[in-house]
C-alpha positions in Angstrom: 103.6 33.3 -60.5 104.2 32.1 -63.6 101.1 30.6 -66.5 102.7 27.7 -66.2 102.9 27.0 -62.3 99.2 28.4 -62.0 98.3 25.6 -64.7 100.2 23.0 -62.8 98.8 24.0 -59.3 95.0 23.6 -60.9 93.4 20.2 -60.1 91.8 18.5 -63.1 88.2 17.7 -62.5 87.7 14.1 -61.9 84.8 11.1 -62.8 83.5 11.7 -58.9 83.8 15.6 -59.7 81.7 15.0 -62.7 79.4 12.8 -61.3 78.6 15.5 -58.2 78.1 18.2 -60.7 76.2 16.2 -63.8 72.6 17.3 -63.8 69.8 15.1 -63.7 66.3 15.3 -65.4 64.4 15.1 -62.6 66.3 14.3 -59.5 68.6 12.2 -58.5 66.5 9.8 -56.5 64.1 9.9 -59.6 66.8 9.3 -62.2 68.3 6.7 -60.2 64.9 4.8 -60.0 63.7 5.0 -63.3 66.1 5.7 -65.3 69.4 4.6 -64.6 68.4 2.3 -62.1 65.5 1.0 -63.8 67.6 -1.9 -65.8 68.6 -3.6 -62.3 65.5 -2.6 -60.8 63.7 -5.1 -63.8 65.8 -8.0 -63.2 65.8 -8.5 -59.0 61.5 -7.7 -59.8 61.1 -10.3 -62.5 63.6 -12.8 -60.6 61.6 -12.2 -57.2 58.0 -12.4 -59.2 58.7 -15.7 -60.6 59.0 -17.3 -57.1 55.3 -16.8 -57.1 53.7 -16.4 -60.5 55.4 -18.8 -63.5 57.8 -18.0 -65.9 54.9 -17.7 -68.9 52.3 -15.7 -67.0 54.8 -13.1 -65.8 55.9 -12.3 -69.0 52.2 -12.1 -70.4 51.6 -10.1 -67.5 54.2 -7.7 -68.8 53.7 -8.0 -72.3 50.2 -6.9 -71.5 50.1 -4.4 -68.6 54.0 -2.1 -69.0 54.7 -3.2 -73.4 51.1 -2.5 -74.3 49.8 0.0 -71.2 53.0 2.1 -72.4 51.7 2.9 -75.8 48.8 4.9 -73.8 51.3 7.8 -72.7 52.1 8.3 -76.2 49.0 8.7 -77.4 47.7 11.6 -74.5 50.6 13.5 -75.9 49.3 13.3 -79.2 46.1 14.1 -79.3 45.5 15.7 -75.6 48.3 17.9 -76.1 46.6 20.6 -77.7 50.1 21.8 -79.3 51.3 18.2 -80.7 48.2 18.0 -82.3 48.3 21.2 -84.4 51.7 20.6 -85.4 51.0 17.5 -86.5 47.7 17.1 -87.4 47.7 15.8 -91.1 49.8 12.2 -89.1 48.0 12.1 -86.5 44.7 11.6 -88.6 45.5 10.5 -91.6 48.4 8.0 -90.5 46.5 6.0 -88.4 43.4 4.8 -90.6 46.1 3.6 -92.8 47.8 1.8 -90.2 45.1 0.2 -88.7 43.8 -0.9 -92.9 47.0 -2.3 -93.4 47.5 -4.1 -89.7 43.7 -5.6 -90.2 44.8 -7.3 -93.9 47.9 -8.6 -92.6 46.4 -9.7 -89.6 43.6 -11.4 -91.7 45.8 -12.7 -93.8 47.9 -14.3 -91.1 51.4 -12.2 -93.4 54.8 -12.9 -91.9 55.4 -9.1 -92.7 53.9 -8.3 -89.4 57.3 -10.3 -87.9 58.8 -6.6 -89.1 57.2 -4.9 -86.2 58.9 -6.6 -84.3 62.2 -5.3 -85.4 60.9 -2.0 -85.4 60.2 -2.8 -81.5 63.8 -3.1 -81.4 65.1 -0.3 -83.0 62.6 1.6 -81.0 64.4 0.4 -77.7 67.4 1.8 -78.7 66.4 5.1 -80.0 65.1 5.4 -76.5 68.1 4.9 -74.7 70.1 7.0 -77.1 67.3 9.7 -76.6 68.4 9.4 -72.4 72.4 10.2 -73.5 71.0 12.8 -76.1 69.3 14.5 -73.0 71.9 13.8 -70.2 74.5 15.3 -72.8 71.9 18.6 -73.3 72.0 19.2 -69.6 75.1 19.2 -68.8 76.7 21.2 -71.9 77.9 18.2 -74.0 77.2 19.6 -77.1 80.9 18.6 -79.2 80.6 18.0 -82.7 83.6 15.7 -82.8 82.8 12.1 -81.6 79.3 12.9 -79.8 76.0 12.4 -81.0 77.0 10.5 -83.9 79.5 8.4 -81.7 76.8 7.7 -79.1 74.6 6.7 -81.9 77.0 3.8 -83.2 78.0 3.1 -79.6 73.9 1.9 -79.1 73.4 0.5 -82.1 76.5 -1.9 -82.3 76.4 -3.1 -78.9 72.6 -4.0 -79.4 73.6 -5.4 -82.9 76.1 -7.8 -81.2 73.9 -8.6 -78.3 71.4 -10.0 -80.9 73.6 -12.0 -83.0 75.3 -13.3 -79.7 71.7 -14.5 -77.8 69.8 -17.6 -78.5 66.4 -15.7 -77.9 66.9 -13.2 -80.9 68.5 -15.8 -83.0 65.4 -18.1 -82.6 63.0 -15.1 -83.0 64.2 -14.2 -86.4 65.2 -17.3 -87.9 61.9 -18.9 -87.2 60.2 -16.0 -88.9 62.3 -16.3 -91.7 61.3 -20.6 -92.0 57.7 -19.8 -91.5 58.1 -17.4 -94.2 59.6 -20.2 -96.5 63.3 -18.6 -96.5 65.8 -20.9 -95.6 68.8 -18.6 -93.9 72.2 -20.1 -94.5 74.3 -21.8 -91.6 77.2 -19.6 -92.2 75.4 -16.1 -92.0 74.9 -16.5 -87.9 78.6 -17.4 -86.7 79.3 -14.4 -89.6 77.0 -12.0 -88.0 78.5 -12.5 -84.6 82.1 -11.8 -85.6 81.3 -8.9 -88.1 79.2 -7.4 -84.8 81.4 -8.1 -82.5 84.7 -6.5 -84.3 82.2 -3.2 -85.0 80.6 -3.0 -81.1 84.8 -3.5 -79.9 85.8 -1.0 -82.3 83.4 1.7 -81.5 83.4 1.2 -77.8 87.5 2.1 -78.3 86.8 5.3 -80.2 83.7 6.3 -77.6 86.2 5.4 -74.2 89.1 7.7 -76.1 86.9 10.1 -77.1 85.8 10.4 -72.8 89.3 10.5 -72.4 90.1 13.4 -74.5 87.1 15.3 -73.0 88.4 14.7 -69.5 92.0 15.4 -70.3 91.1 18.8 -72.4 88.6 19.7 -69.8 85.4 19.4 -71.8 82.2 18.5 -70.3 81.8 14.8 -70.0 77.8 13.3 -68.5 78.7 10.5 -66.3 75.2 9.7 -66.1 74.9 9.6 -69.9 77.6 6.5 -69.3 76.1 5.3 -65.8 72.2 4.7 -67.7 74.3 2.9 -70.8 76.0 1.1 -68.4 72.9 -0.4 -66.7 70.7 -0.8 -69.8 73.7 -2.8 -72.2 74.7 -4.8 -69.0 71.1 -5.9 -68.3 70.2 -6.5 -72.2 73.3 -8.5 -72.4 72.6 -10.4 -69.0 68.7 -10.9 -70.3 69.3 -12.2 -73.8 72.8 -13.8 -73.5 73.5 -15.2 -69.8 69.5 -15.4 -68.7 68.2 -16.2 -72.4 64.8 -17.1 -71.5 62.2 -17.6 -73.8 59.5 -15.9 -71.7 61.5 -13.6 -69.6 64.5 -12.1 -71.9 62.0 -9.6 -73.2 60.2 -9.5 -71.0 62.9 -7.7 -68.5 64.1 -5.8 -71.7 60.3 -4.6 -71.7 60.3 -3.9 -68.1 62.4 -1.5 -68.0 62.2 0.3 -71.1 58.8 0.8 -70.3 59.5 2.3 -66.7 61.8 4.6 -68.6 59.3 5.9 -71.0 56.1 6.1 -68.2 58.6 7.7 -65.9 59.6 10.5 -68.6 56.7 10.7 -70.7 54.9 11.8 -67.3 57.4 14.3 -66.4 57.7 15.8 -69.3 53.9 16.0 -69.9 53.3 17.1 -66.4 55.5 20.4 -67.4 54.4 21.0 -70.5 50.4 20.6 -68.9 51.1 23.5 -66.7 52.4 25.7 -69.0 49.4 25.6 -70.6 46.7 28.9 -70.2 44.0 27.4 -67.8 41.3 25.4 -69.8 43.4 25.0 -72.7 44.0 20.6 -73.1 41.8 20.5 -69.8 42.2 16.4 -70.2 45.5 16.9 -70.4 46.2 19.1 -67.7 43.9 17.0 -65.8 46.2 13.6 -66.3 49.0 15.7 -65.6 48.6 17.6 -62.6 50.6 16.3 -60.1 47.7 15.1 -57.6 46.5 13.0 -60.8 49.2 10.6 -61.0 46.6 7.7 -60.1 44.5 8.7 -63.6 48.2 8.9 -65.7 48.7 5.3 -64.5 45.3 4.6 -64.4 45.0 4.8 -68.1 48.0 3.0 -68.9 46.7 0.2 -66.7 43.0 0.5 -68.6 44.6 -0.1 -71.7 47.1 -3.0 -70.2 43.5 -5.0 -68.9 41.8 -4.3 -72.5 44.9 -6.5 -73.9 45.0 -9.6 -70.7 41.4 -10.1 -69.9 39.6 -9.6 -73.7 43.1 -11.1 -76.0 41.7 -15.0 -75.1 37.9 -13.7 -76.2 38.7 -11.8 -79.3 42.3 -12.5 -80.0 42.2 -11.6 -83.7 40.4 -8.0 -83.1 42.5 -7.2 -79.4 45.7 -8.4 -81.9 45.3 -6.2 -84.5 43.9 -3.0 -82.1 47.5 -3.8 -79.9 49.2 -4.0 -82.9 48.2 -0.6 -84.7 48.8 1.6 -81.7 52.4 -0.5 -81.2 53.0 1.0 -84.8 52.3 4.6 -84.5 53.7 4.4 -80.6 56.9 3.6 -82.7 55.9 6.1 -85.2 54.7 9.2 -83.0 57.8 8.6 -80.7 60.2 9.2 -84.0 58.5 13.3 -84.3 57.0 14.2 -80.8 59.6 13.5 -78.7 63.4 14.7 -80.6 65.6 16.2 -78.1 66.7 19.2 -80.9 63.3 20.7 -80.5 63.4 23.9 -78.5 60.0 23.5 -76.2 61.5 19.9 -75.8 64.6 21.2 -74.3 62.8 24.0 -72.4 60.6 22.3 -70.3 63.5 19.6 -69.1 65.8 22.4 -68.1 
């Protein structure tokens, strides 16, 4: 038999092959539910909630209990980790007494500069999701220096770019920042956004579907779940700020689900990593982590989530700026302690 007819007689893989061989970071009724899932999962809960709860009290409900309760996983790997810590001890003490200085003055001094957290809440979002097609891709052997990581990387942050620039919520967010702040945007810059974003998001999302094609057709490995979880989260960002556009509930099903992302994976990840550990080494944190525990992991994050609902109408200004300076180093800490190139990182979600 001849190279050629041996070559011919073998049957390319296809998506459904992929898809049955893709490995998943936890499971697949896990990843399904929390992570790919997750973005659906956010919209039928907040659509169902609102027939009993309105419109402004679900969305302070999850402003307070899932967008500030999920800084609290963050923090336990910080400072209970007893390795975090030591690598990174000079930010994780001196970092955050100048946060909180600088959060408290602008706080006091009611700044519009605070309005930048806000877009660092959003840049946040999508270095998460990239993190989940950075991971996806790790797992099942995607590693290809030509399109990848850097390919994926334009891929989130075009289509999020666009998304903004095409929504009323974002649009409203920003320019009445900018009014408050005494700067009068021109009318010309938002219908110039949207096209400029719009030409960039089309002409990446070509290059990323022909680079999937090329990996198919030259028999590279190709993570249908990396595509299935950025299929979910841009579809429901683009259904929540664009067709939904709510002023209370956009975000707050944006939040939803990014938050059951990070919960979901922060605990799985910390829960191997706690036992790893040598017995009585980050007791607190083996203790949140062991897998009867799960009631103290959420425990905590709903602690927190009550410190910001029930006290924020009796102290607003000192709840405000507390929320505030662990939003900032959540969004800070997240940048070092959790990067997919890191070896231990990589280890413990094999």
């Amino acid at each position: 038999m001849s190279a050629g007819t041996l070559s011919a007689g073998v049957r390319r893989p296809s998506v459904l092959d992929s898809l049955a061989r893709d490995k998943y970071i936890v499971s697949p009724a896990f990843d399904w539910t929390f992570f790919i899932g997750s973005p659906l999962l956010a919209v039928g809960l907040v659509h169902f909630a609102t027939r009993f709860i309105s419109e402004a009290t679900l969305g302070g409900l999850i402003l307070s209990f899932m967008a500030v309760g999920h800084h609290v996983p963050t923090f336990l790997r910080a400072y209970a980790d007893p390795d975090e810590f030591a690598r990174n001890r000079y930010r994780l003490t001196v970092v955050p007494i100048l946060v909180v200085l600088l959060v408290a003055l602008l706080a006091v001094l009611n700044s519009h500069l605070l309005a930048l957290v806000f877009i660092w809440d959003q840049y946040h979002f999508v270095r998460q999701h990239y993190g989940f097609m950075r991971i996806y891709d790790a797992k099942n052997g995607s590693t290809t220096k030509a399109g990848g990581p850097n390919l994926d990387l334009w891929l989130c942050f075009s289509l999020f770019v666009y998304i903004v620039a095409k929504g009323d919520f974002y649009s409203y967010v920003y320019s009445s920042e900018l009014f408050a702040a005494g700067v009068a945007p021109p009318l010309w810059l938002g219908p110039l956004l949207l096209n400029v974003s719009f030409a960039i998001a089309a002409a990446v999302l070509l290059l990323f579907a022909l680079d999937v094609a090329r990996r198919v057709r030259e028999g590279e490995p190709v993570s249908m779940l990396k595509i299935a979880v950025t299929l979910t989260t841009y579809g429901v960002w683009y259904y929540a700020y664009v067709v939904f556009s709510n002023p209370f509930l956009s975000y707050g099903i944006s939040s939803l689900f990014h938050c059951m992302q990070y919960d979901a994976l922060a605990w799985h990840y910390n829960r191997r990593k706690a036992s790893s550990l040598v017995a009585g080494r980050g007791r607190f944190f083996q203790f949140v982590h062991a897998g009867h525990h799960l009631w103290a992991y959420l425990g905590a994050i709903f602690a927190y989530g009550s410190f910001a609902w029930f006290l924020g109408p009796l102290a607003p200004l000192p709840v405000f700026i507390v929320n505030r300076t662990t939003g900032v180093l959540h969004y800070y800490y997240d940048s070092f302690i959790w990067q997919v190139r890191r070896a231990e990182f990589r280890k413990l979600l094999e």
